[in-house]
C-alpha positions in Angstrom: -101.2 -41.6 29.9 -101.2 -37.9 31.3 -99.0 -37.5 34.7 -97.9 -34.3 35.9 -94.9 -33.7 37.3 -93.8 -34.0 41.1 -94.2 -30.6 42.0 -97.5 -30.3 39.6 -100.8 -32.1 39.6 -102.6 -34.7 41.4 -103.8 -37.0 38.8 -103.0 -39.6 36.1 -104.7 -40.0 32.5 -104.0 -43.3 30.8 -105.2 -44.0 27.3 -106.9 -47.2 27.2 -104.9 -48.3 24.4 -101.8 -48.7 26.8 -103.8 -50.5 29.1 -105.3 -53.1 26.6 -101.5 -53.4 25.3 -99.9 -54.0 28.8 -102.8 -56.6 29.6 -102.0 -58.7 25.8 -98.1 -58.5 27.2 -99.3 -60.4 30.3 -101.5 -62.9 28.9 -99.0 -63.8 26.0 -95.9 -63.8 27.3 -96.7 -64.0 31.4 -97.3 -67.3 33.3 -98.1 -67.3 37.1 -95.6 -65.3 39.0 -93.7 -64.6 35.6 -92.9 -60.9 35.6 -93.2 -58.9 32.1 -91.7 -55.5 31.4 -91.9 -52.9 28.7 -90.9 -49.2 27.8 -93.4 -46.6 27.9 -93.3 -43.8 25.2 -94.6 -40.2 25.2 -93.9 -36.8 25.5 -93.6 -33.9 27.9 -95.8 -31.1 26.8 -96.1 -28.2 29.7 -96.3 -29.3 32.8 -97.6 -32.9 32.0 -96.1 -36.1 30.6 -98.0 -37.8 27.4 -97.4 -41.8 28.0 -99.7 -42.4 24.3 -97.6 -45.7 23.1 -95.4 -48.9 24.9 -93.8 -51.7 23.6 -92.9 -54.9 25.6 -89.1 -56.1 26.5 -88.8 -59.2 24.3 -88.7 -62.8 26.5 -85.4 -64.2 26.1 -83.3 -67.5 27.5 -80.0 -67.7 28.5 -79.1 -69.0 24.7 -79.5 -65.8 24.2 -76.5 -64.3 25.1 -75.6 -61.8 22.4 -78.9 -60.2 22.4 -78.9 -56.5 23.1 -81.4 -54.8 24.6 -80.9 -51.4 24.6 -80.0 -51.8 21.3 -83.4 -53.4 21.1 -85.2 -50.4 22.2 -83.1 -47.9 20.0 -84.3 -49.6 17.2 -88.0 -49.9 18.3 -87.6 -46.4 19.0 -86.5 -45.6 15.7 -89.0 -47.6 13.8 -91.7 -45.9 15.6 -90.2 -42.5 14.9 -90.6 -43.1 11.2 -94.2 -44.2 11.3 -94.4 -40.4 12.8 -95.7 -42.1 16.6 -94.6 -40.3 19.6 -90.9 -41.6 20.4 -89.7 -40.9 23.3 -88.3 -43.0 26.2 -90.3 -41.7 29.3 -90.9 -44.8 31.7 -91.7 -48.3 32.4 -94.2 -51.2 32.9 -94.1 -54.0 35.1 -96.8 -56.9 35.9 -96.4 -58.3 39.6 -97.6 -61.5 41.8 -100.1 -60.5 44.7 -98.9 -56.8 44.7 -94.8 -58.3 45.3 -93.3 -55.1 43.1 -91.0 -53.2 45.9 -87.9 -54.5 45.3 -84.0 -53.4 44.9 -84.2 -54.1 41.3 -87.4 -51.9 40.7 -85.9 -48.6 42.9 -82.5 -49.0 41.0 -84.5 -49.3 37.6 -87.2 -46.5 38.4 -84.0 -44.3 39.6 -82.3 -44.6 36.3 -85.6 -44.1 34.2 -86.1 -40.6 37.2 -82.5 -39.1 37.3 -82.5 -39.2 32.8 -86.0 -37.9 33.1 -87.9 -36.1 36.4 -91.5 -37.1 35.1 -91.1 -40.4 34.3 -93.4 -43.3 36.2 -93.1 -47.0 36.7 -96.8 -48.5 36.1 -97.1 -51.6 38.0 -100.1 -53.7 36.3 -101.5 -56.7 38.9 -103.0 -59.6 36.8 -104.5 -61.5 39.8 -106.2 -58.7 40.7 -108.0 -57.5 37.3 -108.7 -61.9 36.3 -110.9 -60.8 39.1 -112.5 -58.2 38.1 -111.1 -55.4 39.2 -108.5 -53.5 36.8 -105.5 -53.2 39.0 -103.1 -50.4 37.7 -101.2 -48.1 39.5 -98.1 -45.4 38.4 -95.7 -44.5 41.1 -92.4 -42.3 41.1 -89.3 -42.4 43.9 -89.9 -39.7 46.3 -87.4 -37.1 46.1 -85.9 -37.5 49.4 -85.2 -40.7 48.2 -84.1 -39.2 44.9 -81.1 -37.8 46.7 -79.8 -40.9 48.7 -80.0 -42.5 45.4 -77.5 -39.9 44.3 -75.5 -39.9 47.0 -75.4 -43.7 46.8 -74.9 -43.6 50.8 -77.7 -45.9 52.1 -76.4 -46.4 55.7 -78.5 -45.9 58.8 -77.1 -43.1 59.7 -77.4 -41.3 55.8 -81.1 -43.0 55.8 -82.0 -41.4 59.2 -80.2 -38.0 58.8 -83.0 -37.6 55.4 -85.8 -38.7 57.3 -86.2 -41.7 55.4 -89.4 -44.8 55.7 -90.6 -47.0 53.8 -94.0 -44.7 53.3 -92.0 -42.0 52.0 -90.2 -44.0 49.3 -92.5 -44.2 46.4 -95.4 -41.8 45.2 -98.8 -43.0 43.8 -99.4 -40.7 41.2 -103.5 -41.0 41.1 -104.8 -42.4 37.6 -107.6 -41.7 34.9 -108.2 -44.2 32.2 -109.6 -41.9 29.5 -110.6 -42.8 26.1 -110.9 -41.0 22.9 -114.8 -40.2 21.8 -114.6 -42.7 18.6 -114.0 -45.3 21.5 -116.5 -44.2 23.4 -119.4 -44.1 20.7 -118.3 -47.7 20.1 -118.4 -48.9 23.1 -122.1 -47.6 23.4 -122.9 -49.3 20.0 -121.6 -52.4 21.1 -123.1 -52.6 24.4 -126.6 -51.9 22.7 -126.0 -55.5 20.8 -124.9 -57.3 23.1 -126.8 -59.1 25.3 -126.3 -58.8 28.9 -124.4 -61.5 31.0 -125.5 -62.8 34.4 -122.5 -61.6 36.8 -123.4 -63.5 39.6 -119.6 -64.7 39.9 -118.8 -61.3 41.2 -120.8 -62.1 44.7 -118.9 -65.3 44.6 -117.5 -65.8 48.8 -115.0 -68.3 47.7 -112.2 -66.0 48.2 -109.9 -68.7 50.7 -107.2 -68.8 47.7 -106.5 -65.5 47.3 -106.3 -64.7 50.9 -104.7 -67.4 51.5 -101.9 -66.3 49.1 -101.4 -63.1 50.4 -101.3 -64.4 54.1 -98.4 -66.6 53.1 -96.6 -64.1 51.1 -97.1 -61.1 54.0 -95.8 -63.8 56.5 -92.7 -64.6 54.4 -92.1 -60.8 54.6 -92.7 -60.4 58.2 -90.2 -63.3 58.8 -87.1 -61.7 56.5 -88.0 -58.9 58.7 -87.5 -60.2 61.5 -84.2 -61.8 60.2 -83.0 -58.4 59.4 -83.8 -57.2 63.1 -82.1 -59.9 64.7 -78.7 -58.9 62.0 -79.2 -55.0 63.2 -79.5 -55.9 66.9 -76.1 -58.1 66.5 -74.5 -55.1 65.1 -75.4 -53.0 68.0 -74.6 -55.4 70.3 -70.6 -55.9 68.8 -70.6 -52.1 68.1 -71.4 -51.7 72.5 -68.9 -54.4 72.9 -66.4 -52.7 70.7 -66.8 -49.5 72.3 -66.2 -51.4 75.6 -62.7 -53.1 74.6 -61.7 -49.9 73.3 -62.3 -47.8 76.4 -60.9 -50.5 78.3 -57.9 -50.6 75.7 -57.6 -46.5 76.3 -57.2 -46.9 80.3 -54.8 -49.4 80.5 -52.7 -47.6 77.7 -53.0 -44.0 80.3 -52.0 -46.3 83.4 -49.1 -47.1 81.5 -48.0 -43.7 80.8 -48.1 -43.0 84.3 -46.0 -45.2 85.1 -43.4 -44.7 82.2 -44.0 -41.0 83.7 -43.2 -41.5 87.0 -40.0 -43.8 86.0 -38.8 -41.0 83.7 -39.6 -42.6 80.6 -41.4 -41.2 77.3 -45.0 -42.1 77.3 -45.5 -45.1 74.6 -46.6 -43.4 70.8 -49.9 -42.5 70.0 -51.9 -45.4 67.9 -54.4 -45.4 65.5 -57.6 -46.8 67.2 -59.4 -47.1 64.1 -56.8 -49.6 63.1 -56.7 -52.0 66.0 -60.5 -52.2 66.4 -62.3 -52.2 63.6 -65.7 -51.1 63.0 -68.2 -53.9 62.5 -69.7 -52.9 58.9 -73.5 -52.0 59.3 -76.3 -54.0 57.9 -78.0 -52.4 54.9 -81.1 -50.1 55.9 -82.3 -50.2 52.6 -83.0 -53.2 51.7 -85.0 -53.5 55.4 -86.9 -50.5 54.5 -87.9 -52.5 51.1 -89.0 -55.2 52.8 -91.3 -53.1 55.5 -92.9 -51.3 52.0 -93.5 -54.8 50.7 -95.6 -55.9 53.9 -97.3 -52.2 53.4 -98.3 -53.0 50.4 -99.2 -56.6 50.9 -101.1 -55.2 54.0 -103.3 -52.9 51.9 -103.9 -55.9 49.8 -105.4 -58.0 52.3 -107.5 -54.7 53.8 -109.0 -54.2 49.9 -109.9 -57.8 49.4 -110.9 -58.1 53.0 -113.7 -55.1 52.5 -114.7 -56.4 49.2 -115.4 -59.6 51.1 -117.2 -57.9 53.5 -119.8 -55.9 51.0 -120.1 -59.4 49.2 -121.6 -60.6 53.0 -123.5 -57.7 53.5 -125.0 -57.8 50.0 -125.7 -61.7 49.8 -127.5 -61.4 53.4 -129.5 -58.9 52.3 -130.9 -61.1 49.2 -131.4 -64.0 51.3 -133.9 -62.3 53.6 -135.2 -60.3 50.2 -136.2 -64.0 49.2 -137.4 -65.1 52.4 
């Protein structure tokens, strides 16, 4: 895998050998909405980073408390460094359900993997996706607006607005090129010479309701914790107004009093601390709103793809029917 960095380039390479070896991980180990992981190794050379090896994050129950992963990957690490294979720790795989990747756990994960090292990528690998034909791979990096509020650790509406913020400027697709080496391609040519050709008539198959059907459900889940999140933000501006009302209410009555203590020839009463007797109502989290909207982005983008696809399938059976008419 070749991925410049975020100031550099436009493009990804990716050696097919850490596709094939993301795809085993999946097949082994991954089981309907099961989500694998692994560490990508590489180097940076120039103004590029070399993804050329990954290993998978070892399955493991919750009898297995004392197992350590990072000590895991040190040693993997290691034992790859002494077979003289490129070593280095410089991002992250992850398989995903229908395209449901944009979560809290992957920002804070690709943040860690980003602040150690600017170039590194998360590469998000949709089995549903390529089963149907269609090799579904895609590398992405945290924008760095969003690098800094990570930093900052200050996700509040007002730090979220104040960098300009949205869900479509959280995450970067790096663009990617699967590449292989010419020994590959030469056998690749032999072998497609022997071989003899399959009818692929199940790639103009319409029956497409499950998939679809899927995504719907999943992209109206979304929509709904949406508008569940909407409903909590317009309660907080709602007590927020009514605050600010009982305060300013608070603050007249305590000046009528003073000029009455005034005009008996009495000292006004002390000053108060208005932060103290009203407290601000605590703001919902922004973020994890802004995860969600990305989510039904991305599911939305999903369901236009598919919906196309669907689309040429109609166009292209049509088209034979009248050829055989």
């Amino acid at each position: 895998l070749v991925c410049p960095k975020v100031n550099s380039g436009n493009s990804a390479g990716v050696s097919f050998q850490v596709v094939l070896k993301i795809i085993k991980h999946y097949q082994e180990e991954g089981q309907g909405n099961e989500v694998v992981q692994g560490v990508l190794l590489g180097l940076v050379v120039d103004d590029r980073l070399e993804i050329t090896n990954c290993f998978p994050f070892p399955q493991h129950t919750e009898d297995d408390a004392d197992f350590d992963e990072v000590q895991y990957q040190m040693e993997m690490m290691r034992s790859l460094r002494h077979v003289n294979i490129d070593h280095l720790h410089v991002g992250w795989y992850q398989s995903t359900y229908y395209g449901s990747f944009v979560t809290r756990a992957l920002l804070d994960s690709q943040f860690s993997y980003q602040h150690a090292i600017e170039e590194s990528v998360v590469l998000i690998y949709d089995p549903i996706k390529t089963g149907q034909g269609y090799l579904s791979l895609k590398a992405y990096r945290l924008t760095p607006k969003l690098m800094e509020v990570c930093k900052e650790k200050d996700f509040s509406p007002e730090a979220l607005k104040k960098a300009s913020i949205t869900f479509e400027s959280m995450f970067e697709e790096v663009p990617i090129i699967i590449k292989n080496s010419y020994l590959i391609n030469v056998l690749l040519w032999e072998l497609e010479k022997k071989s003899a050709v399959a009818a692929r008539h199940e790639l103009l198959s319409l029956a497409s309701n499950n998939h679809l059907g899927k995504s719907l459900q999943l992209l109206m889940d979304r929509v709904d914790e949406m508008s569940q999140d909407i409903v909590k933000y317009n309660t907080y501006l709602r007590n927020t107004s009514k605050q600010q009302q009982q305060k300013h209410q608070y603050q007249q009555r305590r000046q009528q009093e003073n000029l009455q203590r005034q005009s008996r020839g009495e000292p006004p009463l002390p000053e108060e601390d208005m932060n103290k007797l009203f407290k601000p109502p605590q703001p919902p989290p922004r973020m994890e709103s802004l995860l969600i909207a990305g989510q039904i982005n991305t599911y939305s983008q999903n369901v236009k793809e598919f919906t196309a696809q669907n689309l040429g399938k109609l166009f292209m059976s049509q088209a034979l029917q009248e050829h055989s008419n």
